[in-house]
LUMDOKE-404575 format. One record per residue: residue in one letter; chain; x, y, z of N, C-alpha, C in turn. Coordinates in Angstrom, 2 decimals, padded with zeros to 5 digits. Example, Ala and Ser with C-alpha at 12.3 -4.5 7.8 and 13.67 -1.06 7.14 Angstrom:
2
r | c | nu | nv | nw | cau | cav | caw | cu | cv | cw
A | A | 013.19 | -005.69 | 007.80 | 012.30 | -004.50 | 007.80 | 013.20 | -003.30 | 007.80
S | A | 012.85 | -002.25 | 007.08 | 013.67 | -001.06 | 007.14 | 012.90 | 000.03 | 007.87
# end
This chain:
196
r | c | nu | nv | nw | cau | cav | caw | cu | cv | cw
X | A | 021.02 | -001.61 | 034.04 | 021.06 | -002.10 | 035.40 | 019.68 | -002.06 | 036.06
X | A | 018.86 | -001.59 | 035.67 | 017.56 | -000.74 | 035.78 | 016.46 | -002.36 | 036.15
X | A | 016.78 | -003.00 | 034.54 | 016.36 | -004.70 | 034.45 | 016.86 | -005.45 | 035.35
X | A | 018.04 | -005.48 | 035.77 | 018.59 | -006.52 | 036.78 | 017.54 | -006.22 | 038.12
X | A | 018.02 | -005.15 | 038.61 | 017.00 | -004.79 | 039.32 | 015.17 | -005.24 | 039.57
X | A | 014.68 | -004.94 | 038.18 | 013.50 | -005.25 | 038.12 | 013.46 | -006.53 | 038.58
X | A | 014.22 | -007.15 | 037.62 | 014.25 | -008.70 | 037.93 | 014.36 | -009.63 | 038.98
X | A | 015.11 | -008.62 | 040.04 | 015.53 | -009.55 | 041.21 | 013.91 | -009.38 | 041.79
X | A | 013.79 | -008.17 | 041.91 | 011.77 | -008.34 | 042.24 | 011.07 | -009.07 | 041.61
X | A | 011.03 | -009.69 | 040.49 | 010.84 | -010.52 | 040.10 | 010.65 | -011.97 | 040.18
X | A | 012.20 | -012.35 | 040.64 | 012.03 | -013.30 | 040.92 | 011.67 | -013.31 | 042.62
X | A | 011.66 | -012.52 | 043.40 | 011.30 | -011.82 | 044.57 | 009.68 | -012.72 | 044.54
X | A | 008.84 | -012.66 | 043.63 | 007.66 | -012.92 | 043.35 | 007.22 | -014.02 | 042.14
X | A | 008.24 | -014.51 | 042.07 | 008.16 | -015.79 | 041.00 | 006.89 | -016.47 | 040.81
X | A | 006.49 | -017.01 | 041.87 | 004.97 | -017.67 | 042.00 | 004.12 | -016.51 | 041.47
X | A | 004.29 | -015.48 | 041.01 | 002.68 | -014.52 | 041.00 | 003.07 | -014.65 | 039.39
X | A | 003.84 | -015.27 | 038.66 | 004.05 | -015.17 | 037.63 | 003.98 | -016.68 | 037.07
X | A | 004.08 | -017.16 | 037.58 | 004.32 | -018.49 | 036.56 | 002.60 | -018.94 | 036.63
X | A | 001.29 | -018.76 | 036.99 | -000.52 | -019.12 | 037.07 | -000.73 | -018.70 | 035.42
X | A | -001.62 | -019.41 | 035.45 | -002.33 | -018.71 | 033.92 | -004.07 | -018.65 | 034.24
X | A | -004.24 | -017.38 | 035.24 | -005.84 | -017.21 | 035.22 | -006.48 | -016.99 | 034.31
X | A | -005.42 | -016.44 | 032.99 | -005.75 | -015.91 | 032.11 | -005.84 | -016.90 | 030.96
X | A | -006.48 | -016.46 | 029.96 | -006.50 | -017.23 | 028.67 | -005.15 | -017.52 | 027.87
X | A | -004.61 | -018.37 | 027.28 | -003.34 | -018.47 | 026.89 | -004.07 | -019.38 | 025.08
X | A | -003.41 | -018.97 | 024.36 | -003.99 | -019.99 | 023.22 | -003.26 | -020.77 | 023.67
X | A | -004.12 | -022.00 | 023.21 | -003.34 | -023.83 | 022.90 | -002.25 | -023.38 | 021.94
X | A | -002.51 | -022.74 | 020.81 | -001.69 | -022.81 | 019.98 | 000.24 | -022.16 | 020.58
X | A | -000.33 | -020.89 | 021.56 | 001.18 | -020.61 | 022.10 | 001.63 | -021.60 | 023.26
X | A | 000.49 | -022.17 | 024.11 | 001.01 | -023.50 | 024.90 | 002.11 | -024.51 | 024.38
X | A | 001.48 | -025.13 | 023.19 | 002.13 | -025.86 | 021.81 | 003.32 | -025.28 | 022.16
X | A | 003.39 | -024.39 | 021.40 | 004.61 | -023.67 | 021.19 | 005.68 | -024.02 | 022.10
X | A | 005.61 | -023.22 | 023.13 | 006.16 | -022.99 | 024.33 | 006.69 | -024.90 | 024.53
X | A | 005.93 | -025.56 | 024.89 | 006.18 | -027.44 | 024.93 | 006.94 | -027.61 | 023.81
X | A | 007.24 | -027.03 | 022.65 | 008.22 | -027.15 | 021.64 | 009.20 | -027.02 | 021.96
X | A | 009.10 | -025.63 | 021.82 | 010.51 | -025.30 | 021.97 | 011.39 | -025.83 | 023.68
X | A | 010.78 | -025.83 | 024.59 | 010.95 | -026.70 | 025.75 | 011.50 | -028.02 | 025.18
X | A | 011.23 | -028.96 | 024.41 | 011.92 | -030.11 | 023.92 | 012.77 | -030.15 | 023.17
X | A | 012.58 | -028.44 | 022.21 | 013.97 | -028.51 | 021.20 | 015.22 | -028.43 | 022.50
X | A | 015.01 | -027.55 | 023.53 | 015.94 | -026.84 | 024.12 | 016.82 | -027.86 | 025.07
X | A | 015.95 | -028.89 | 025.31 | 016.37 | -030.16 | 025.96 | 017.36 | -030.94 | 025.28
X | A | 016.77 | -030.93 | 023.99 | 018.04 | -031.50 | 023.15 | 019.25 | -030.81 | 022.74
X | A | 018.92 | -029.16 | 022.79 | 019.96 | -027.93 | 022.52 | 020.05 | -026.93 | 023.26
X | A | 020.81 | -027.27 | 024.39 | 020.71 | -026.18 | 025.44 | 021.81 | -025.01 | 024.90
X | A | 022.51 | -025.16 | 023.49 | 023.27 | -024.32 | 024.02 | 022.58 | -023.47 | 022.53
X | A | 022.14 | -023.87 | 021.56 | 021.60 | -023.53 | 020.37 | 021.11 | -021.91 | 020.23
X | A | 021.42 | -020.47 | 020.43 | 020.97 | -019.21 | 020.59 | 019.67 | -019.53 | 020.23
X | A | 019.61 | -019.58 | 018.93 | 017.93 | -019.12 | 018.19 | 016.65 | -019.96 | 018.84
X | A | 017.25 | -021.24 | 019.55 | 016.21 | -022.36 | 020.05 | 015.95 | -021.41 | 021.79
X | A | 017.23 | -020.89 | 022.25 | 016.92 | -020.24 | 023.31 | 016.21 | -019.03 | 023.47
X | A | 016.09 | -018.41 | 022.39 | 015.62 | -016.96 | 022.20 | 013.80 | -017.35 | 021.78
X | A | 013.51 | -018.09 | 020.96 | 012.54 | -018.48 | 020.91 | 011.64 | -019.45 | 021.52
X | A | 012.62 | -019.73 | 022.95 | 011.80 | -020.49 | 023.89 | 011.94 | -019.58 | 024.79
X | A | 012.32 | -018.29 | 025.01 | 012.24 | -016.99 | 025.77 | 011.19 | -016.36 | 025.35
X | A | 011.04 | -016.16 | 023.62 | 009.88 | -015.52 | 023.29 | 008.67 | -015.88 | 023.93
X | A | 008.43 | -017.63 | 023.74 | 007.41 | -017.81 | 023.48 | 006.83 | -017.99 | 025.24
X | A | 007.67 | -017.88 | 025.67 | 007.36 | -018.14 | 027.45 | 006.70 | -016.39 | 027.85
X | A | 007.72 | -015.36 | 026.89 | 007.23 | -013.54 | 027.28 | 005.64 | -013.68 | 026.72
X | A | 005.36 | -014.50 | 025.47 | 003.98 | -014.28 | 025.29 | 002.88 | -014.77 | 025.48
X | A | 003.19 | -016.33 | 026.71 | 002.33 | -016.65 | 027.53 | 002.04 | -016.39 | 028.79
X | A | 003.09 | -014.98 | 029.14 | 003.22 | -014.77 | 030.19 | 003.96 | -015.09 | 031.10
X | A | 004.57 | -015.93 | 031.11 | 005.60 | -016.69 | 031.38 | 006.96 | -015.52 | 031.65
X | A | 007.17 | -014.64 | 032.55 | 008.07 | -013.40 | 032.50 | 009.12 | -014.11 | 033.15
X | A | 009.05 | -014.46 | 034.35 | 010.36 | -014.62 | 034.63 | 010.64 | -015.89 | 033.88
X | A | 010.31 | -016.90 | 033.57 | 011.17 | -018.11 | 033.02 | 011.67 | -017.05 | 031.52
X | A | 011.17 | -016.37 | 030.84 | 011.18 | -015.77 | 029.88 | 013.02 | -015.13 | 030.12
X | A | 012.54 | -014.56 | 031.50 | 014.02 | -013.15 | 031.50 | 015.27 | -014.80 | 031.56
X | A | 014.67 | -015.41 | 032.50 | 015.55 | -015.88 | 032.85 | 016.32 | -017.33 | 031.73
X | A | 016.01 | -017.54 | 030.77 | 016.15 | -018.22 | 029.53 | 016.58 | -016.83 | 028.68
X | A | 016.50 | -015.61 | 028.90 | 016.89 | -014.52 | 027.70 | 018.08 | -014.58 | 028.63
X | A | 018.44 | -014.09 | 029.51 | 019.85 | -013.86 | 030.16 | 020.78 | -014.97 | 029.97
X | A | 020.97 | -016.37 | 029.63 | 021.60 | -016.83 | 029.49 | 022.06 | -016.71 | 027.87
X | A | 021.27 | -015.77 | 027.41 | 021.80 | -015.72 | 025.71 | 023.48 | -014.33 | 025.74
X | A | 024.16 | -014.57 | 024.63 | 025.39 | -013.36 | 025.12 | 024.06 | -012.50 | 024.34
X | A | 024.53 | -010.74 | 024.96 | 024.13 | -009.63 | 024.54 | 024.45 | -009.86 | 022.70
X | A | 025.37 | -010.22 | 022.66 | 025.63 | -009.85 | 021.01 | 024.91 | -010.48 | 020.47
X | A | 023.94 | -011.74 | 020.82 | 022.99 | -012.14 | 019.74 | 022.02 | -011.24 | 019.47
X | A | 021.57 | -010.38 | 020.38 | 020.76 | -009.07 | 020.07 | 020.82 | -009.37 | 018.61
X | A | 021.91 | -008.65 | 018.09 | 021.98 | -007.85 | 016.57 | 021.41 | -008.97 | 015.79
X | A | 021.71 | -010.26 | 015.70 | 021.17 | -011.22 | 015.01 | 019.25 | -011.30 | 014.87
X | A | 019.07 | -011.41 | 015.79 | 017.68 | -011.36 | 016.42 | 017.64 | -010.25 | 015.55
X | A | 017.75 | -009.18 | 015.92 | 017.11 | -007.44 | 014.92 | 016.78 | -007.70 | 013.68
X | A | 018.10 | -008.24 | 013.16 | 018.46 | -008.88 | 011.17 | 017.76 | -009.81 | 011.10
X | A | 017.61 | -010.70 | 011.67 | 016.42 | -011.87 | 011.41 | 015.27 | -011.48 | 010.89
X | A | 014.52 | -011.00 | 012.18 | 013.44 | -010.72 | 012.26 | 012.87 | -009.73 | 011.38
X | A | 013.75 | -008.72 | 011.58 | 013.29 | -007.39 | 010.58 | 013.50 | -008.03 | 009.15
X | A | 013.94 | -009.22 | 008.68 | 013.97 | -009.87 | 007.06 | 012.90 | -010.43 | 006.98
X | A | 011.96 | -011.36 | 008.52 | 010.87 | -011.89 | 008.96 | 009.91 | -011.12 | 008.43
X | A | 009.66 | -009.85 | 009.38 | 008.76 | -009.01 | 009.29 | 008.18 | -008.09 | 007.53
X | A | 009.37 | -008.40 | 006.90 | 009.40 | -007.78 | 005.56 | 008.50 | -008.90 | 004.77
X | A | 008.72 | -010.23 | 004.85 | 008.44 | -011.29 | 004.41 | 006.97 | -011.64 | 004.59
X | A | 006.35 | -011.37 | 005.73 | 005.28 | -011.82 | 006.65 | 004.88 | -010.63 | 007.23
X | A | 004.29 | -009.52 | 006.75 | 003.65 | -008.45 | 007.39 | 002.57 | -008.12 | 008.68
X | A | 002.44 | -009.81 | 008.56 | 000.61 | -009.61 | 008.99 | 001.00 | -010.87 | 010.67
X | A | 001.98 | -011.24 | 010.69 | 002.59 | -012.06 | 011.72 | 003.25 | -011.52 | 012.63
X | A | 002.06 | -011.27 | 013.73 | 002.88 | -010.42 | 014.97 | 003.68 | -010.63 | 015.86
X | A | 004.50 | -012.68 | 015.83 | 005.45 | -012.95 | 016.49 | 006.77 | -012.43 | 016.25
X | A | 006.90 | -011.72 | 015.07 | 007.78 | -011.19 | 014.23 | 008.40 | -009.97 | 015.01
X | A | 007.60 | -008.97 | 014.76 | 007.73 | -007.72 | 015.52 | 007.65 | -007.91 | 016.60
X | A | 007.11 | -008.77 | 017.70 | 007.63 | -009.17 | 018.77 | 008.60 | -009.33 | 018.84
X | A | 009.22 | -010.21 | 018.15 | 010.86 | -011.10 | 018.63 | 011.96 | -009.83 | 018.08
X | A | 011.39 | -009.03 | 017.37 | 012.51 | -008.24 | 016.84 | 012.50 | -007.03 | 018.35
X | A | 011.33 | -006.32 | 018.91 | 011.53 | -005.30 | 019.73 | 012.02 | -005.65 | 020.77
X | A | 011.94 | -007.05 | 021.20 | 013.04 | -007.68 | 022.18 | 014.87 | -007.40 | 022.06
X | A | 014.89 | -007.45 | 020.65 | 016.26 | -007.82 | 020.10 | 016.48 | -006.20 | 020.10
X | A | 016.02 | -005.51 | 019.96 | 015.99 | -004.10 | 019.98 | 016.52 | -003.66 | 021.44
X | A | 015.76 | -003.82 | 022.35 | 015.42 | -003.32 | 023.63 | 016.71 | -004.03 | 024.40
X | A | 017.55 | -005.37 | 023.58 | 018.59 | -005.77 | 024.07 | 019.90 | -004.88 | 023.83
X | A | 019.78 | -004.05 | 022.70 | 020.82 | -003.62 | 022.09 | 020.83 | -001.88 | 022.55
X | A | 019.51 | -001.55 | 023.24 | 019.42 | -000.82 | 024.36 | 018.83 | 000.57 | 023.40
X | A | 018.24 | -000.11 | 021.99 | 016.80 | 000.70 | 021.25 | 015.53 | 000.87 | 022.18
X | A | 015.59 | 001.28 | 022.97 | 014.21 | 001.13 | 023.48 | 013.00 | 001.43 | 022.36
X | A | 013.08 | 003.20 | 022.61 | 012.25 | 003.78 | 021.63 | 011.78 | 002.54 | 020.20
X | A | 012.56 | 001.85 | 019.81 | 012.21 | 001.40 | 018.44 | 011.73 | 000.01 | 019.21
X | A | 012.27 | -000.50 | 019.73 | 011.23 | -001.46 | 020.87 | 009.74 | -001.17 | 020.89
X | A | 009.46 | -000.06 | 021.58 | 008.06 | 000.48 | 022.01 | 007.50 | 000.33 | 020.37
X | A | 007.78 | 001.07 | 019.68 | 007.17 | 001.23 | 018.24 | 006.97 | -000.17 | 017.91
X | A | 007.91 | -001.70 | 017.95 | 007.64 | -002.59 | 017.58 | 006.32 | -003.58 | 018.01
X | A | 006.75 | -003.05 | 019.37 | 005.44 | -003.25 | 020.32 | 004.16 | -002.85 | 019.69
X | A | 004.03 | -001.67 | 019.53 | 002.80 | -001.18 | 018.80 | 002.52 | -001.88 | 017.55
X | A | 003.31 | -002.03 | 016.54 | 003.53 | -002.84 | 015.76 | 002.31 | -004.36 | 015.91
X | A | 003.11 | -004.42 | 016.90 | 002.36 | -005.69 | 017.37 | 000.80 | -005.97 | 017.24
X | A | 000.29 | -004.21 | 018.39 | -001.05 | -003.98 | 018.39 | -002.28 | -003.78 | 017.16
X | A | -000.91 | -003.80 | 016.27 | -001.86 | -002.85 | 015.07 | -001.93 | -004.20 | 014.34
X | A | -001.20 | -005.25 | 013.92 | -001.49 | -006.49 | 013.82 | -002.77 | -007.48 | 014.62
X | A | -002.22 | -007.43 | 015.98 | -003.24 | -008.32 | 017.03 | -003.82 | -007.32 | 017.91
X | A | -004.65 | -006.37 | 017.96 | -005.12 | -005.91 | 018.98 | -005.35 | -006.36 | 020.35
X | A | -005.75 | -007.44 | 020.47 | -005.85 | -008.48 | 021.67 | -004.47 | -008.57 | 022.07
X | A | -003.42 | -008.33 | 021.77 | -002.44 | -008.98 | 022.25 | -001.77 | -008.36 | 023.44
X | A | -002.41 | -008.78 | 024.56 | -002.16 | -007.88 | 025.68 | -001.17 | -007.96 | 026.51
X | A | -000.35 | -008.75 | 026.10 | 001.16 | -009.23 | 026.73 | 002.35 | -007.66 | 025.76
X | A | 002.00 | -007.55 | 024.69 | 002.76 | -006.45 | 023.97 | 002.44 | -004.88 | 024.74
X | A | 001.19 | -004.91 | 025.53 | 001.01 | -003.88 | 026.50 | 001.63 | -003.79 | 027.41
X | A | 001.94 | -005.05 | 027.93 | 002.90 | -005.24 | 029.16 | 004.00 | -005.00 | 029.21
X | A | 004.64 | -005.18 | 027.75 | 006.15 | -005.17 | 027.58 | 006.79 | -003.99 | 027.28
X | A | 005.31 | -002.74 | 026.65 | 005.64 | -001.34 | 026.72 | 005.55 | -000.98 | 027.51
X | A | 004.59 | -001.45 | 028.82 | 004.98 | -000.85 | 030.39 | 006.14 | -001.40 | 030.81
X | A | 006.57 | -002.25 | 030.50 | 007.88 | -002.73 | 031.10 | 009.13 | -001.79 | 030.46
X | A | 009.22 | -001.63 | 029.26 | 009.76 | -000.56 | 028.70 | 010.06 | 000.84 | 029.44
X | A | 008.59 | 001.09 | 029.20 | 008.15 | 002.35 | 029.66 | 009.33 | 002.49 | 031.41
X | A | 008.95 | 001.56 | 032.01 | 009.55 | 001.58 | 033.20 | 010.81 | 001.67 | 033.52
X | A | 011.72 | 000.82 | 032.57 | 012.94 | 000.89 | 032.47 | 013.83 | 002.53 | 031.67
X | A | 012.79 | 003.40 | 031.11 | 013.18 | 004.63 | 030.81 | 012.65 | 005.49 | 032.01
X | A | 012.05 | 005.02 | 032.91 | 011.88 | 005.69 | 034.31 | 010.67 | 006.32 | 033.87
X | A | 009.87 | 006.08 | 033.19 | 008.68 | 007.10 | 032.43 | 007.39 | 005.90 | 033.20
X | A | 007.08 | 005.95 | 034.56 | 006.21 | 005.15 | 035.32 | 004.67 | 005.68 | 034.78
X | A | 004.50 | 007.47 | 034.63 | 003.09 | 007.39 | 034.01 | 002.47 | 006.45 | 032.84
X | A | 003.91 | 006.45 | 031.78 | 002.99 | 005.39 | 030.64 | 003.28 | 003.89 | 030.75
X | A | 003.79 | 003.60 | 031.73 | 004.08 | 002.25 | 032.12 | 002.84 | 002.17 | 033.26
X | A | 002.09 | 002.83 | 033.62 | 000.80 | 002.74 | 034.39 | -000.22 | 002.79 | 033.26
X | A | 000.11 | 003.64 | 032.11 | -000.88 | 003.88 | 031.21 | -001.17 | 002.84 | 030.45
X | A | -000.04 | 002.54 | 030.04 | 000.02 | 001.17 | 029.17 | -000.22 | -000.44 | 030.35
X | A | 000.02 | -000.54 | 030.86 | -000.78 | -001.77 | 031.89 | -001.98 | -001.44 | 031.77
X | A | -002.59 | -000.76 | 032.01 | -004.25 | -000.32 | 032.30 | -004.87 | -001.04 | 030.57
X | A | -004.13 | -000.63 | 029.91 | -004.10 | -000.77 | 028.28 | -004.57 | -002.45 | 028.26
X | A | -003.80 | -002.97 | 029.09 | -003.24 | -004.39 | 028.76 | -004.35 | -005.06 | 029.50
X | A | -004.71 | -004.65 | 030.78 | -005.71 | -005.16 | 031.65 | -006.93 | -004.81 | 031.09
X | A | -007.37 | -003.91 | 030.36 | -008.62 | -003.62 | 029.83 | -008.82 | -004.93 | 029.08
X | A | -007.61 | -005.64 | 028.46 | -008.61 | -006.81 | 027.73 | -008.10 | -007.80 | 028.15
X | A | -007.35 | -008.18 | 029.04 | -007.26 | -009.37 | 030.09 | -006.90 | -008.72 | 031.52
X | A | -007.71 | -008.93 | 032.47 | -008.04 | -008.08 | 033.89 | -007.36 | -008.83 | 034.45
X | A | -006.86 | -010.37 | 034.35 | -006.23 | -011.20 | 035.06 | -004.94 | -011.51 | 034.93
X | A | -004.68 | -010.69 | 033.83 | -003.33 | -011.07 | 033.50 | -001.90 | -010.78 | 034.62
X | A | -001.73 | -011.88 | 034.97 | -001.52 | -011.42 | 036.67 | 000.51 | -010.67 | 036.32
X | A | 000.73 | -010.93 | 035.54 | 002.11 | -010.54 | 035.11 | 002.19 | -008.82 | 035.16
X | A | 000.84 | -008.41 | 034.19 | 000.72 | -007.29 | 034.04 | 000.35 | -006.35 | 035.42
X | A | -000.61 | -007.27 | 036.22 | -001.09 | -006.26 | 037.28 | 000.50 | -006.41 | 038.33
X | A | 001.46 | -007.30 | 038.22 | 002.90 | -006.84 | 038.95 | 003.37 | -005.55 | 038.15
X | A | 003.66 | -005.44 | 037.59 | 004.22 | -004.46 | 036.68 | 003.41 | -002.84 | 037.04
X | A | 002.17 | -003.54 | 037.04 | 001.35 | -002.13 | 037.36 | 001.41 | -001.89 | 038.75
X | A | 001.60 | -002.62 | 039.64 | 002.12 | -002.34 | 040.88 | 003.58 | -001.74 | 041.29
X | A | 004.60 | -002.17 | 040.44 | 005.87 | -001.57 | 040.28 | 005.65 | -000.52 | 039.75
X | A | 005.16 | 000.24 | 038.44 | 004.74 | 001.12 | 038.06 | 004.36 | 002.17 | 039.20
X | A | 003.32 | 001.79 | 039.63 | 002.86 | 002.81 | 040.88 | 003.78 | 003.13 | 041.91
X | A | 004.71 | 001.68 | 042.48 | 005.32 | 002.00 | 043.27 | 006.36 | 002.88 | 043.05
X | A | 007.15 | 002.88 | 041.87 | 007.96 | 003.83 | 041.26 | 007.01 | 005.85 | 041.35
X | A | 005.99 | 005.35 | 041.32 | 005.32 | 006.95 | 040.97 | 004.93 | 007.27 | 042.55
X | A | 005.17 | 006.56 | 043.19 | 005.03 | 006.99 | 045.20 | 003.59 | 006.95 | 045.44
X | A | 002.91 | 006.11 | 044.66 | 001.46 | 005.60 | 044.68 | 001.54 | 004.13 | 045.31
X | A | 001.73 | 004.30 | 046.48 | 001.89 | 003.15 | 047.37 | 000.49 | 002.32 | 047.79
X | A | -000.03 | 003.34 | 048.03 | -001.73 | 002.19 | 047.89 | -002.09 | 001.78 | 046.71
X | A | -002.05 | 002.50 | 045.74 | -002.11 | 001.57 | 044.48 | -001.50 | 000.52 | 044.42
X | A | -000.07 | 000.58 | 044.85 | 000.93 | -000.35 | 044.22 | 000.74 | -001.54 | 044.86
X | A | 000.22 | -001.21 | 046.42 | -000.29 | -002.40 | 047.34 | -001.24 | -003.32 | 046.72
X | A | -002.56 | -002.23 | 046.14 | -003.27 | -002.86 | 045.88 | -003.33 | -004.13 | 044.67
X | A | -002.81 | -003.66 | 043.90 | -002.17 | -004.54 | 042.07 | -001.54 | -005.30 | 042.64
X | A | -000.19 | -005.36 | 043.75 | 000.56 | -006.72 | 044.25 | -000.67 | -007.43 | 045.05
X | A | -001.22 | -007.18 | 045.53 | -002.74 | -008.20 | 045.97 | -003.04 | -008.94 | 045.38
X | A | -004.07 | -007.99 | 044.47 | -004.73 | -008.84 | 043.05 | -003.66 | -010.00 | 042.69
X | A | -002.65 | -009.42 | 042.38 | -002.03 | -010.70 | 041.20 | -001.42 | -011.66 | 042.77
X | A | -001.66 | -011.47 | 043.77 | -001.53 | -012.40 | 044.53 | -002.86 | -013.13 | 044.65
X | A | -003.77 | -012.54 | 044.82 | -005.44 | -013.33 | 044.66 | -005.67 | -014.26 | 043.25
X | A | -005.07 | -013.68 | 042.40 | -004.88 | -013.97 | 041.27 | -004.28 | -015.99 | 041.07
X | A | -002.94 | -015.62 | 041.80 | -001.91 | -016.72 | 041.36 | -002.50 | -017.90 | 042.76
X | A | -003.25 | -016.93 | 043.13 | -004.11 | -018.17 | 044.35 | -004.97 | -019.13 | 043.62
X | A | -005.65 | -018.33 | 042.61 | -006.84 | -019.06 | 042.05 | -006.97 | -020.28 | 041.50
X | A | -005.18 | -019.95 | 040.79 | -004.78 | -021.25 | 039.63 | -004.33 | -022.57 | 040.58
# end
């Protein structure tokens, strides 16, 4: 209930999320415009929806992300886990993998093995500073706001603009009764989503 929550703040702030000040590869843009056209033709298709959720969480794209994952049932979770984790066995070195699986995890209410997948991630793509975000988002939803501050900071060290992350790090704070902080991070990613 913790996520619903988050979320309605979320969409509370929709515009500070949908800018890309930040760098995005062409190649996940692509993506994302893919699966956007598969989904047009298959709105009801799970795997076309889950992977046009992914690929929106790893351009940053959070709320279109939650909000394309919520229309999937909970029970595809388990599918997603078995997939992926056959993915990940197959393709070691492909960090969309362990992405899409700690999602499917974190649905089925694994956190802990979530976070690890996450890392997963890092130890593959170091750069990949959206998988920082998603362990502060984690982090947050186990009520554990220090490493959901720790881990944003993580994420902003190698994209400062990533305006998704500096919300999160503002929720973060605000959860830890660091209210000028929290002011300050909802700023930024408002200065931020001005820019674009």
């Amino acid at each position: 209930m913790k996520l619903i929550g988050f979320c309605f703040v979320l969409v509370l702030f929709h515009s500070l999320l949908f800018a890309f000040p930040y760098y995005v590869e062409p190649s996940i843009l692509e993506e994302v415009q893919h699966y956007e056209g598969l989904y047009e033709k298959y709105p009801t298709n799970n795997k076309i929806q889950f992977d046009l959720a992914m690929s929106y969480a790893y351009s940053g794209q959070i709320l279109s992300g939650w909000t394309t994952l919520k229309t999937l049932p909970k029970s595809y979770a388990v599918e997603v886990v078995a997939d992926y984790n056959k993915k990940m066995i197959q393709d070691p070195v492909q960090w969309k993998y362990p992405f899409k699986a700690a999602f499917g995890y974190f649905f089925i209410g694994e956190k802990i093995k979530a976070i690890e997948l996450f890392q997963r991630v890092l130890q593959i793509d170091p750069n990949q500073y959206w998988a920082y975000g998603f362990i502060a988002l984690v982090y947050g939803e186990m009520g554990d706001a220090k490493n959901a501050i720790k881990f944003c900071k993580k994420g902003l060290s190698i994209e400062p603009n990533a305006t998704g992350i500096h919300f999160l790090l503002a929720e973060a704070y605000r959860k830890d009764k660091k209210y000028y902080k929290a002011f300050k991070h909802f700023l930024k990613a408002g200065r931020l989503q001005a820019k674009d």
